[in-house]
Backbone as XML, in Angstrom:
<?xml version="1.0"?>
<chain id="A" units="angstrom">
  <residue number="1" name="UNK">
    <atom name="N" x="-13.839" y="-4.877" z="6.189"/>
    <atom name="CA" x="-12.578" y="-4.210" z="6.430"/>
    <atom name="C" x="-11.483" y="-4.924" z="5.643"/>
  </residue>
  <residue number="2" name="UNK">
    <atom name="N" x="-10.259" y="-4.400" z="5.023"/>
    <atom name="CA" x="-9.244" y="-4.563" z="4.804"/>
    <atom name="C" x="-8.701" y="-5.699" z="5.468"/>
  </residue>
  <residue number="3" name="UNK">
    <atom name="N" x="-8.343" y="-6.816" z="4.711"/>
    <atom name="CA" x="-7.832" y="-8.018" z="5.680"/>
    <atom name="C" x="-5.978" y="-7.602" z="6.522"/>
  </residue>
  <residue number="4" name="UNK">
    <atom name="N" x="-5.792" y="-6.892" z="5.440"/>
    <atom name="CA" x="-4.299" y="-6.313" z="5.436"/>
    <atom name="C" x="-3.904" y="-5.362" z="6.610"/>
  </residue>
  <residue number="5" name="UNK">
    <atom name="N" x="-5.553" y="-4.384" z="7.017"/>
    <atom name="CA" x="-5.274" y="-3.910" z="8.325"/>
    <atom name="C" x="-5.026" y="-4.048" z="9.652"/>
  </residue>
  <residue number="6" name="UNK">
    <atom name="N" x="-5.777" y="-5.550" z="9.877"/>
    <atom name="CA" x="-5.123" y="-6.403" z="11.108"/>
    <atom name="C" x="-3.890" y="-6.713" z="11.795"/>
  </residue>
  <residue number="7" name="UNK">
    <atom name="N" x="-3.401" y="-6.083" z="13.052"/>
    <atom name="CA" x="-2.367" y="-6.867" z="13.394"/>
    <atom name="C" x="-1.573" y="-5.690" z="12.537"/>
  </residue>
  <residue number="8" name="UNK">
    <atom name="N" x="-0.012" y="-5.719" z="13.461"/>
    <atom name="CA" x="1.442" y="-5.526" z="12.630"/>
    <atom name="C" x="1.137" y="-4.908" z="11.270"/>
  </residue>
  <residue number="9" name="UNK">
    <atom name="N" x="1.405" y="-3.619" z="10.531"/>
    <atom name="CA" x="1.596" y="-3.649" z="9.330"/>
    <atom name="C" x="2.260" y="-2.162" z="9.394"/>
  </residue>
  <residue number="10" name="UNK">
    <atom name="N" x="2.898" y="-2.213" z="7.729"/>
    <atom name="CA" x="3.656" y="-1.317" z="7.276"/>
    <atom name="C" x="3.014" y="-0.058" z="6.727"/>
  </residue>
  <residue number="11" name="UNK">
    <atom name="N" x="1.564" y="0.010" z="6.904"/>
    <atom name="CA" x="0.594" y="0.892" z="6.514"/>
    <atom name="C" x="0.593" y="2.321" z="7.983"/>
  </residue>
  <residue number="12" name="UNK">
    <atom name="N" x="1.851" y="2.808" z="8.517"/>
    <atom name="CA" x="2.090" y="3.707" z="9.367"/>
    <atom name="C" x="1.522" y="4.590" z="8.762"/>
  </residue>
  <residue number="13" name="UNK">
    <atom name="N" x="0.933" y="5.387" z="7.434"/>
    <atom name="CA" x="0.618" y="7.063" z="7.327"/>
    <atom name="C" x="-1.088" y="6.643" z="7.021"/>
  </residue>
  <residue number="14" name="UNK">
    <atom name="N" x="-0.957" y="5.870" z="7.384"/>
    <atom name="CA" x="-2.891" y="5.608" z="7.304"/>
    <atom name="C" x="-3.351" y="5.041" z="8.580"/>
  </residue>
  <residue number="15" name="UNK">
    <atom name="N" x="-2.301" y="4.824" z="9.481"/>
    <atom name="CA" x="-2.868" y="4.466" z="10.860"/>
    <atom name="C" x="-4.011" y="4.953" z="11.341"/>
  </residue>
  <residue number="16" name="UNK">
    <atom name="N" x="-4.160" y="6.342" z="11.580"/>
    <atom name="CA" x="-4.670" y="7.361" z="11.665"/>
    <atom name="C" x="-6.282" y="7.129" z="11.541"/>
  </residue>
  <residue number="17" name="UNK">
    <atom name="N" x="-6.369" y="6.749" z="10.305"/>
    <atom name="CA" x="-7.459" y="6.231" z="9.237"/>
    <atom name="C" x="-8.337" y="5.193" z="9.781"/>
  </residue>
  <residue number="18" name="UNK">
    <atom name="N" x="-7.277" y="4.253" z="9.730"/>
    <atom name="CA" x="-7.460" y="2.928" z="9.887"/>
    <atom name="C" x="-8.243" y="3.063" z="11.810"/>
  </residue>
  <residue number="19" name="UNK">
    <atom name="N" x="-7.593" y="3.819" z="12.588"/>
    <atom name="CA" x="-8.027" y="4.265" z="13.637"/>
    <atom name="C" x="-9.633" y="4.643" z="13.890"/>
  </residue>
  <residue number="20" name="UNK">
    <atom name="N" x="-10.009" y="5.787" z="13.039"/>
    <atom name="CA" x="-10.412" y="6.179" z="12.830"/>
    <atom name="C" x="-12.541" y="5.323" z="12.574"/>
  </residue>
  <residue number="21" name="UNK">
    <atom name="N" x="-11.755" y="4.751" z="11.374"/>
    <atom name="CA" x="-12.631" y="3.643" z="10.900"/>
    <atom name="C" x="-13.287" y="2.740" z="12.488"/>
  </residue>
  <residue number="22" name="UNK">
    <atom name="N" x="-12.081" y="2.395" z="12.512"/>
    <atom name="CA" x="-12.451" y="1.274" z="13.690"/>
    <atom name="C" x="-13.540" y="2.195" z="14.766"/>
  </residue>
  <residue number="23" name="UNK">
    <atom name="N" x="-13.142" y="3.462" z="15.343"/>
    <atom name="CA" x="-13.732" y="3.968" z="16.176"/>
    <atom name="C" x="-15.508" y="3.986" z="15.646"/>
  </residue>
  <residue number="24" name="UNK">
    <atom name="N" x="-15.414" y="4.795" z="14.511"/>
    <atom name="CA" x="-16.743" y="4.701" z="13.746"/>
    <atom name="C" x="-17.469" y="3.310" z="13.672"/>
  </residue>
  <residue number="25" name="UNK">
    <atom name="N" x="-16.954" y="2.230" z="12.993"/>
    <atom name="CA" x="-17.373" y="0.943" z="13.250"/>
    <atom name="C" x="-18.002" y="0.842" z="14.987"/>
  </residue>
  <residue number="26" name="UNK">
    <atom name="N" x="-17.324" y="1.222" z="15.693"/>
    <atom name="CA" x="-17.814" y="1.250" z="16.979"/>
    <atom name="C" x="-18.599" y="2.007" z="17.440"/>
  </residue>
  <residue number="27" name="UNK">
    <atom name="N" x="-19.071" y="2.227" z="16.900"/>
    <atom name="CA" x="-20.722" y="3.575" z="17.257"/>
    <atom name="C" x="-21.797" y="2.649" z="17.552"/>
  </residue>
  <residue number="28" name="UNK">
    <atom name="N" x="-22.004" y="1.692" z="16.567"/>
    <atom name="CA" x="-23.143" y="0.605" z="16.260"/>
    <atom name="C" x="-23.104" y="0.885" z="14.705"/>
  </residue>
  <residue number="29" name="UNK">
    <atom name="N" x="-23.929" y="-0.687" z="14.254"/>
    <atom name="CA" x="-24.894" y="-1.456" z="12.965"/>
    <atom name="C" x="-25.711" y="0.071" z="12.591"/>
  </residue>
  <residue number="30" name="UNK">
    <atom name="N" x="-26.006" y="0.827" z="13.103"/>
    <atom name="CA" x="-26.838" y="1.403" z="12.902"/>
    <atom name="C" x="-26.123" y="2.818" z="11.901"/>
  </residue>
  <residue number="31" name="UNK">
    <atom name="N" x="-25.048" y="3.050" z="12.525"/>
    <atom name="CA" x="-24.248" y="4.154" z="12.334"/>
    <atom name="C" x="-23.632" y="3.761" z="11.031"/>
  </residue>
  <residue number="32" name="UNK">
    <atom name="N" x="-22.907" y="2.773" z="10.686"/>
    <atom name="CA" x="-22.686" y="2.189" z="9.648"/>
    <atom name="C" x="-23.492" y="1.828" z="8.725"/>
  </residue>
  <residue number="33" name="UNK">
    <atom name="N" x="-25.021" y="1.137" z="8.999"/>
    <atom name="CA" x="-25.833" y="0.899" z="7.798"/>
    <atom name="C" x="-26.265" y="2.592" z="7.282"/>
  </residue>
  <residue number="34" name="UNK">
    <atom name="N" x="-26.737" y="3.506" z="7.713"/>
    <atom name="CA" x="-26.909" y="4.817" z="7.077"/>
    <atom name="C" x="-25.599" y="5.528" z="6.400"/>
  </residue>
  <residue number="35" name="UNK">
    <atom name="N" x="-24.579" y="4.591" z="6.607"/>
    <atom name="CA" x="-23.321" y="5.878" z="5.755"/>
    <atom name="C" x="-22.530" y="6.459" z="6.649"/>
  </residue>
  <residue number="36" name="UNK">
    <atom name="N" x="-22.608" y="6.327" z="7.673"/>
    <atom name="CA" x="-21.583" y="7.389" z="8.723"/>
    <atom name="C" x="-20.275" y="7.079" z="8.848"/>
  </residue>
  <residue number="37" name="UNK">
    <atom name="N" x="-19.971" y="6.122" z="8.037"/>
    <atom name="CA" x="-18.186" y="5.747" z="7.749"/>
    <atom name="C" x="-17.743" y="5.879" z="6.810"/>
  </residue>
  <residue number="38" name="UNK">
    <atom name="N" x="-18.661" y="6.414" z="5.715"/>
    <atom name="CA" x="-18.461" y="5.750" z="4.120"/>
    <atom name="C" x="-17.179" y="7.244" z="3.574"/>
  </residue>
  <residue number="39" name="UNK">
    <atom name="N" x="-17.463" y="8.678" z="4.674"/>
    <atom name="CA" x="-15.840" y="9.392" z="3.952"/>
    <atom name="C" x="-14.811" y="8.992" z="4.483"/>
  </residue>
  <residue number="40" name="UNK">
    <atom name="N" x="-14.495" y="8.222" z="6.230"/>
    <atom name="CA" x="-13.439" y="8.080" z="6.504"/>
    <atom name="C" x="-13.228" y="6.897" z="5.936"/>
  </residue>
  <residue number="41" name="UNK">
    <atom name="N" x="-13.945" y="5.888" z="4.778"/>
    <atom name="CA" x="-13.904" y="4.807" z="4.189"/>
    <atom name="C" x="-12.769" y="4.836" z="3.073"/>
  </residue>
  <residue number="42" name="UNK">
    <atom name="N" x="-13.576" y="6.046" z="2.580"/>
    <atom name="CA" x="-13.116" y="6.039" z="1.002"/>
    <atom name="C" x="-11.517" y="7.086" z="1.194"/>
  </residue>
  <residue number="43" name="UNK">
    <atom name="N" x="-11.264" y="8.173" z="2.617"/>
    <atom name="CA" x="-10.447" y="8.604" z="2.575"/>
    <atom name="C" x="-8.975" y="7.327" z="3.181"/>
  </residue>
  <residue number="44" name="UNK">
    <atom name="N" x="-9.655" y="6.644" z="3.941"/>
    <atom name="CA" x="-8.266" y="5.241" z="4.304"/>
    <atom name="C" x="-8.248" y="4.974" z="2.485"/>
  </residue>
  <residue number="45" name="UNK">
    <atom name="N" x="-9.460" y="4.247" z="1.971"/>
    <atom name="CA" x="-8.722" y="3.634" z="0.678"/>
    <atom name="C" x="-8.271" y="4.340" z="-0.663"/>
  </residue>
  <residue number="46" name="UNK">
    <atom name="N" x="-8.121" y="6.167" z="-0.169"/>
    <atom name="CA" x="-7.290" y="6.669" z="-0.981"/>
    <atom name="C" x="-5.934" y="6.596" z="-0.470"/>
  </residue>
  <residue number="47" name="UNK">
    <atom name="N" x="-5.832" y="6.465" z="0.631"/>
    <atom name="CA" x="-4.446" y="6.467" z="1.716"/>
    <atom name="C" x="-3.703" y="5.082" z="1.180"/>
  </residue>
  <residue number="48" name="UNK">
    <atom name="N" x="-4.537" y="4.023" z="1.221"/>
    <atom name="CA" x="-3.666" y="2.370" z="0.691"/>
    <atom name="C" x="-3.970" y="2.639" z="-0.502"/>
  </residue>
  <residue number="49" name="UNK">
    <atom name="N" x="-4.393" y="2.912" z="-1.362"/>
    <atom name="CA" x="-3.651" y="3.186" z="-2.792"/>
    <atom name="C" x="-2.485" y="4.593" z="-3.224"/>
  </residue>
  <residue number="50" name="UNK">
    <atom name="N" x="-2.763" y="5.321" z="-2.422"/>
    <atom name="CA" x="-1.317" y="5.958" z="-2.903"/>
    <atom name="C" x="-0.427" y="5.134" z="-2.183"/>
  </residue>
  <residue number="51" name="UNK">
    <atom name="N" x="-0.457" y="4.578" z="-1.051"/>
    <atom name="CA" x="0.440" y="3.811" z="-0.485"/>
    <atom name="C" x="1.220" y="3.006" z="-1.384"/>
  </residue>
  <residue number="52" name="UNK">
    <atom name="N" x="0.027" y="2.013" z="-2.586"/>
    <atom name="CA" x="0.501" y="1.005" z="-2.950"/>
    <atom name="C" x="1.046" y="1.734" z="-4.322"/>
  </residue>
  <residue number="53" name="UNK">
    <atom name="N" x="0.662" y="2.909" z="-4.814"/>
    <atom name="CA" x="1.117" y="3.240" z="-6.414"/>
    <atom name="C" x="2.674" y="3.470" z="-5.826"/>
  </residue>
  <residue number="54" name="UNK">
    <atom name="N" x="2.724" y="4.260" z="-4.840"/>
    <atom name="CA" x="4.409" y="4.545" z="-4.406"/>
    <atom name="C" x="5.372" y="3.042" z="-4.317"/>
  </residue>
  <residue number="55" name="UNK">
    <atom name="N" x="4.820" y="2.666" z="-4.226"/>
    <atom name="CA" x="5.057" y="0.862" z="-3.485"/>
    <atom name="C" x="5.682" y="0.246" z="-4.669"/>
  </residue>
  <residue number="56" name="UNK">
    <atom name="N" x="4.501" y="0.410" z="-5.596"/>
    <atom name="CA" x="4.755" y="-0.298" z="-7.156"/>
    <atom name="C" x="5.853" y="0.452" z="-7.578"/>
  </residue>
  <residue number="57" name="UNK">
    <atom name="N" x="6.000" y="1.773" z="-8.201"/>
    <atom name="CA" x="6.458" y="2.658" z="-8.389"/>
    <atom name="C" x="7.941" y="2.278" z="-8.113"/>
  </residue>
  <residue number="58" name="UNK">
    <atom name="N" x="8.515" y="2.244" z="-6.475"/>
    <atom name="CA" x="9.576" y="1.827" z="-6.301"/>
    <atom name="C" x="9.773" y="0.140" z="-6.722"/>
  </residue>
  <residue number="59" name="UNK">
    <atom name="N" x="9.307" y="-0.330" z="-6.885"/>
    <atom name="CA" x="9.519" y="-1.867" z="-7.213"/>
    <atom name="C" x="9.842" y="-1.902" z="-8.623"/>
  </residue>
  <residue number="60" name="UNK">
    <atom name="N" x="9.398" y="-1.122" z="-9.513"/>
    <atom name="CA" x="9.445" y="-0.873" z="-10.645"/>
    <atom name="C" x="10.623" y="-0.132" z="-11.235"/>
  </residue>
  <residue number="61" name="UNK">
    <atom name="N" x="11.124" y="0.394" z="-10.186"/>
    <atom name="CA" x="12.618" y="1.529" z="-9.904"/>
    <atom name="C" x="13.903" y="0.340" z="-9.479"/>
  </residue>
  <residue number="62" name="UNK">
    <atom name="N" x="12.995" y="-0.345" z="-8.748"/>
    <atom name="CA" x="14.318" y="-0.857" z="-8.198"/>
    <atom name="C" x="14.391" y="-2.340" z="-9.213"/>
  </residue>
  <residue number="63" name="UNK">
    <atom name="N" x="13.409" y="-2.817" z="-10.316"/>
    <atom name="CA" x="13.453" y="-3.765" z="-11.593"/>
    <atom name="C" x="14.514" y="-3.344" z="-11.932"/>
  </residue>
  <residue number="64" name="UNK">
    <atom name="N" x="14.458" y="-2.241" z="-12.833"/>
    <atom name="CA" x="15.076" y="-1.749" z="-13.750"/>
    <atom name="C" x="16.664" y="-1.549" z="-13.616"/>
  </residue>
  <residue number="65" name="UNK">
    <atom name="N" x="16.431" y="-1.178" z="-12.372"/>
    <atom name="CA" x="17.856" y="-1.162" z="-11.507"/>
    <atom name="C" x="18.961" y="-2.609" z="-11.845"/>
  </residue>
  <residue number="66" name="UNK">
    <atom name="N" x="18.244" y="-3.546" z="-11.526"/>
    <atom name="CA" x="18.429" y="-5.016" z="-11.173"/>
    <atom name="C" x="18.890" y="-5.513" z="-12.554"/>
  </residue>
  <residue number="67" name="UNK">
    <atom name="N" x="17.783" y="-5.144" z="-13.662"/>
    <atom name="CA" x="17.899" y="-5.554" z="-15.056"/>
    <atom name="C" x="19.274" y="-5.001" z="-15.753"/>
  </residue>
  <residue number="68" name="UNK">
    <atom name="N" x="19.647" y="-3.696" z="-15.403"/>
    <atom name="CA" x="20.660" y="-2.790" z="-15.639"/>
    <atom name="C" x="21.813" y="-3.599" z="-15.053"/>
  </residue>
  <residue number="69" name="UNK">
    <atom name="N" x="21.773" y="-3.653" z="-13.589"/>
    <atom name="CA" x="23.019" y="-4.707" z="-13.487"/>
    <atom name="C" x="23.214" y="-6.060" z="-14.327"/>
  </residue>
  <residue number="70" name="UNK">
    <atom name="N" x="22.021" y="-6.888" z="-14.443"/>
    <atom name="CA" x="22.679" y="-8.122" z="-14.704"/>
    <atom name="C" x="22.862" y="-8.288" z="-16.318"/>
  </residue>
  <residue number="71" name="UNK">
    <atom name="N" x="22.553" y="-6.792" z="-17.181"/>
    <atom name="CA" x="22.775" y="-6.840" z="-18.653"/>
    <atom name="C" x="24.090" y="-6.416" z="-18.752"/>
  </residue>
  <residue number="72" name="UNK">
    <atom name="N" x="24.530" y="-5.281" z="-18.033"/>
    <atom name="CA" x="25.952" y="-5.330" z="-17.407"/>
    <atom name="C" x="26.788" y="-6.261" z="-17.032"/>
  </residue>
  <residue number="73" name="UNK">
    <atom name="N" x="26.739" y="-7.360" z="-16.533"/>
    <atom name="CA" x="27.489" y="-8.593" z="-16.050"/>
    <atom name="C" x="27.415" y="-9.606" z="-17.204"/>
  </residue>
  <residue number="74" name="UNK">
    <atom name="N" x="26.525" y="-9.939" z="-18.099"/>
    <atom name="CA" x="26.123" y="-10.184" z="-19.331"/>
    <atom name="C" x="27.312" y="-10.182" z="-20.554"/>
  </residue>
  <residue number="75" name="UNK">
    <atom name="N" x="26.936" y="-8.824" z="-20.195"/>
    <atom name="CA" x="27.594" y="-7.819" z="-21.502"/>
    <atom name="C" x="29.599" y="-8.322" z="-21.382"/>
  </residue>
  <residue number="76" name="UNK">
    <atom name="N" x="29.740" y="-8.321" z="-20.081"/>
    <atom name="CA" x="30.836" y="-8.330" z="-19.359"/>
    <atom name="C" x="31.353" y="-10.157" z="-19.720"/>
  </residue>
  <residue number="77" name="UNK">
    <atom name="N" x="30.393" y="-10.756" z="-19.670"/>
    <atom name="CA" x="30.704" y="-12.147" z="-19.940"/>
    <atom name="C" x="30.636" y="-12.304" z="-21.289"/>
  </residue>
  <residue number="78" name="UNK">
    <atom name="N" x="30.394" y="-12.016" z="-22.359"/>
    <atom name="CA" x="30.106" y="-11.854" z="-23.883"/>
    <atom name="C" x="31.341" y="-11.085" z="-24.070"/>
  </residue>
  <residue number="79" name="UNK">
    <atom name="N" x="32.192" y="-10.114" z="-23.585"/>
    <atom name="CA" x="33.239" y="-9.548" z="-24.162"/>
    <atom name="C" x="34.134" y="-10.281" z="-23.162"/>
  </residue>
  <residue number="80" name="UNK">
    <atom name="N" x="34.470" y="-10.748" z="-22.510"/>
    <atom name="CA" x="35.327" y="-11.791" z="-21.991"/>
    <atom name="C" x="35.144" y="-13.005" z="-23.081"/>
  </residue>
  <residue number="81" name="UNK">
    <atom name="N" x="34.344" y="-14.096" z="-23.483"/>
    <atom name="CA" x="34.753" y="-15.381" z="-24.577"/>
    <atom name="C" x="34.522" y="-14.513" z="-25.778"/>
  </residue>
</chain>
């Protein structure tokens, strides 16, 4: 399992999933070694990767953002001396 799913996390639209999993895990060894988790598997770890492309995505939004200000303040100190 996902070490990241334990406990507290910010992964709210995959709860569901993550729920889900666990219940299946709880069937038995048996239910799990033949495959009986492996779509609600692969559907949680399509859920934490769109999670994380949106994630990046804004981090990458909010760089650029950041870079924009401080070439601005820059720019601002270069036409001041």
């Amino acid at each position: 399992m996902h070490p990241h799913l334990v406990g507290d996390s910010k992964l709210q639209h995959c709860a569901h999933l993550i729920q889900a999993l666990n219940e299946c895990h709880a069937k038995g060894v048996w239910h799990k070694i033949t495959g009986g988790c492996n779509g609600i598997k692969h559907d949680l770890n399509m859920c934490l990767r769109q999670e994380r492309v949106e994630r990046t995505a804004n981090h990458i939004r909010e760089s650029r953002e950041n870079r924009k200000k401080t070439e601005q303040i820059w720019k601002q100190i270069d036409d001041e001396s």
